[in-house]
N, C-alpha and C positions, 0 to 999 in steps of 0.2 A: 174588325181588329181581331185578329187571330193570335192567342197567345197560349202557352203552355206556362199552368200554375204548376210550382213545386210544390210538394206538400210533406209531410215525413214517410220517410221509411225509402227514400229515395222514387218515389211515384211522381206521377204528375197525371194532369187532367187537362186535356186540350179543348179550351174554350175561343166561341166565337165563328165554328159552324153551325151549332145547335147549342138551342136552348138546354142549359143542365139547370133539375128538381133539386134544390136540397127540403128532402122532409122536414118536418116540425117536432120534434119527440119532448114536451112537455114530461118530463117524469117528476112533479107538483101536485100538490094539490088544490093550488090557487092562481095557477096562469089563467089569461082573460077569457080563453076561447076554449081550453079543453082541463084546465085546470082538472086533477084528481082521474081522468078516464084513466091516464098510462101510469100512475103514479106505483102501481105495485114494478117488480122486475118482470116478472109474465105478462102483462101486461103490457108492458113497455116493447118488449121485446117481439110479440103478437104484432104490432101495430107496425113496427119499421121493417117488417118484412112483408106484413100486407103495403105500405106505401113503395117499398122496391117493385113487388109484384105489378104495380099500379105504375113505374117506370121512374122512381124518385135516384136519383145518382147518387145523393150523398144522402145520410142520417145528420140532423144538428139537433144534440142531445142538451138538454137543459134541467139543470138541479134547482133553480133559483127564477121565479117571475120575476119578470121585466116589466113590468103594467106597473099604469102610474098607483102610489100608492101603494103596492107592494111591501110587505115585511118584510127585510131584508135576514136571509138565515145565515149561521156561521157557515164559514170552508167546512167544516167537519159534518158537519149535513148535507151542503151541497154535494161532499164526496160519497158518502153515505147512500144518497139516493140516484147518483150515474153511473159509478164507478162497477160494480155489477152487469150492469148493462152495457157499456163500452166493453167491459171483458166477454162477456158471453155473447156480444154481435161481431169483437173481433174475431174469435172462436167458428164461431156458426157460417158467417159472412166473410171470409178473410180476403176478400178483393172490393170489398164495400168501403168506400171511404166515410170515417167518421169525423164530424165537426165535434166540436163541444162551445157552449155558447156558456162563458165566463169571462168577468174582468180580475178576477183573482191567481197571480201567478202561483200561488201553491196547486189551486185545484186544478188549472193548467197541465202541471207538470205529472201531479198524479194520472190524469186524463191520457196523458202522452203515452206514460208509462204502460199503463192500461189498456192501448190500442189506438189511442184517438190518433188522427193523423193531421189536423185542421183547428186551431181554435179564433170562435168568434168572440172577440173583444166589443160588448157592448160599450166599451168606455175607450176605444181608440187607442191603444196603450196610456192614458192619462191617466189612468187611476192608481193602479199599482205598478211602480217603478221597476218591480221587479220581470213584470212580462214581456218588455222583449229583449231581455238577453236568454229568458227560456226558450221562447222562438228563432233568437240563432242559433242560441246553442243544439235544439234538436232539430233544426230546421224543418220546423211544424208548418203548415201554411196558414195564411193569417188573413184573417175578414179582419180589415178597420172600420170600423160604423162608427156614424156620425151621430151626436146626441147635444141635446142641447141643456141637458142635464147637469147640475153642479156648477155651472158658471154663467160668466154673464157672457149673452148673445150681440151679436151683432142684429141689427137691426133688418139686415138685407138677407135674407134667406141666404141666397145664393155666395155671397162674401162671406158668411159664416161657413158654409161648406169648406171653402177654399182657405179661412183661414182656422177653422178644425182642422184640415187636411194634412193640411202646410206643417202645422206642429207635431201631427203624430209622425208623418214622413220624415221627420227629420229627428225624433226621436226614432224611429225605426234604423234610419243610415248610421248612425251613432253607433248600435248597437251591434250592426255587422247584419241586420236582417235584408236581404239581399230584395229587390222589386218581383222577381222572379215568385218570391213566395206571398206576393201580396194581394189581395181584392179590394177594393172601397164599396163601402154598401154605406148611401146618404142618410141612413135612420129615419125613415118615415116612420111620422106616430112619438117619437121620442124627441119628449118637449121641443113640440112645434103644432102651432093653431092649425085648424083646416086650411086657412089660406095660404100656410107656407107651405104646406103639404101639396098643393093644389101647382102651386110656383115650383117647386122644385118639378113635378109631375112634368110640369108644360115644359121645361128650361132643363132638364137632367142629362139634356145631351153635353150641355157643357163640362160636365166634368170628368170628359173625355180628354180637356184639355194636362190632367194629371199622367194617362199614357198609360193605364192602368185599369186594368177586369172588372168590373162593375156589377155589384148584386144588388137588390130589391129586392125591400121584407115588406112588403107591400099587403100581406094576406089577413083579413078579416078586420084591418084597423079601423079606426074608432071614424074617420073623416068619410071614409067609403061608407059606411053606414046611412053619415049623412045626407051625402051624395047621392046614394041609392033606396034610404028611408027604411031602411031594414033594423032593426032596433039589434035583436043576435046576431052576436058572431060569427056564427055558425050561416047564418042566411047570405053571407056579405062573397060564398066566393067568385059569382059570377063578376061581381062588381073587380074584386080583386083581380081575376081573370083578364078585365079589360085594361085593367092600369097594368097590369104584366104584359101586354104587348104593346102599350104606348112605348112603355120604357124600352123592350127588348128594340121597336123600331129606332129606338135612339141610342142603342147599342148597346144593351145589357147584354149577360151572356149568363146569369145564371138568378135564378128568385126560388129565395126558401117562400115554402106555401104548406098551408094544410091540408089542400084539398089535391092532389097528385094528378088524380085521373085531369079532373076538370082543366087546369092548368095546363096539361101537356096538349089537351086537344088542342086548346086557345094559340099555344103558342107553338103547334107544329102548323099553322096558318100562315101566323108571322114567318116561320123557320123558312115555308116553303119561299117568299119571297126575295129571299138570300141575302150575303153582306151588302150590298150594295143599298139597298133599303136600308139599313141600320143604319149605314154614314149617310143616307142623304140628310 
């Protein structure tokens, strides 16, 4: 499935010949896997250009850890510690597309302003009511991720996906956010046991049945560890490497990862076997 994402600033990214990197840019000091290395703005800003170099497509910039447990910090922090750095890699880098991974429509909006051209909604538009009428209105490009965080789940992995899905999609059509600007990424790791993680893994082609570009945060999660007995995060990204080509063969088209190099090798393998592999 060959589709052209819109994203702002009137861009787009054509997915679905090849595998696209969106990097990892923790600028934290407490994310699970690199918490504190990018947290200064030098720092930060070092890193997303050695992962370009390394052949990463997008940057997805994060002010705020996602890991369970997690302290959660104000907007005014969160802004505080990206916003710097979306400006000076819009600057630097001005054909690099940026993500920003927030459920917060303020720091959204600032992000937009700022440069970013993509924001990842760890919360599906369900959190804050106000995020997507910011996304029509700039006609931002938009990652839905799936979490099973804050509510109550259905009991079938798979039926939960679809019916997360179903609710954010239609909070999106509401709002005037057009399909053109949209991704689903199932939220691997986000409250879900190894085994549904494992079921979604096997089964993830079905959520092709939405018609819609499909991303995998697949990289250093807690269940690959398991699976691969590696205790750090940091040890886990071969493991990761191998669930990015399960899923690409079941038609992903795009996996944020930590590790750039490793990942591109893994899945210019898959890449080489072309669409037809994906749908089978």
């Amino acid at each position: 499935m060959v589709k052209n994402w819109h994203i702002k600033g009137g861009n787009s990214l054509v997915l679905g010949h090849k595998s696209l990197l969106m990097g990892i840019l923790n600028v934290t000091p407490d994310s699970f896997s690199d918490g504190g290395s990018y947290f200064s703005p030098a720092a930060a800003l070092a890193h997303a250009q050695i992962m370009q170099s390394e052949g990463a497509d997008i940057i997805d910039i994060g002010g705020e850890s996602t890991r369970p447990q997690a302290v959660p910090v104000s907007a005014a922090e969160e802004q505080r510690r990206i916003l710097p750095v979306i400006a000076a890699l819009s600057e630097q880098k001005p054909g690099l597309p940026l993500s920003v991974d927030t459920y917060r429509a303020e720091t959204a909006l600032a992000a937009l302003r700022a440069g970013a051209h993509i924001i990842n909604d760890v919360f599906g538009l369900q959190k804050d009511t106000a995020m997507a009428d910011i996304i029509a209105a700039t006609g931002a490009g938009l990652i839905i991720m799936h979490t099973g965080r804050e509510r109550q789940k259905h009991q079938d992995p798979l039926a939960d996906q679809h019916m997360f899905f179903s609710r954010s999609l239609e909070i999106a059509a509401k709002a005037g956010i057009r399909p053109e600007q949209i991704v689903l990424d199932p939220g691997f790791g986000f409250a879900k046991t190894a085994q549904e993680n494992i079921t979604l893994l096997r089964h993830a082609v079905k959520l092709q049945h939405f018609g819609l570009p499909l991303l995998a945060g697949i990289s250093r999660k807690g269940f690959l560890g398991a699976l691969s007995q590696q205790e750090l995060p940091q040890q886990r990204d071969v493991a990761g490497a191998a669930g990015a080509v399960i899923l690409r063969l079941q038609g992903f088209s795009l996996f944020r990862v930590h590790n750039i190099a490793v990942n591109r090798q893994a899945l210019a393998v898959a890449d080489a076997l072309g669409p037809a592999a994906a749908s089978a």
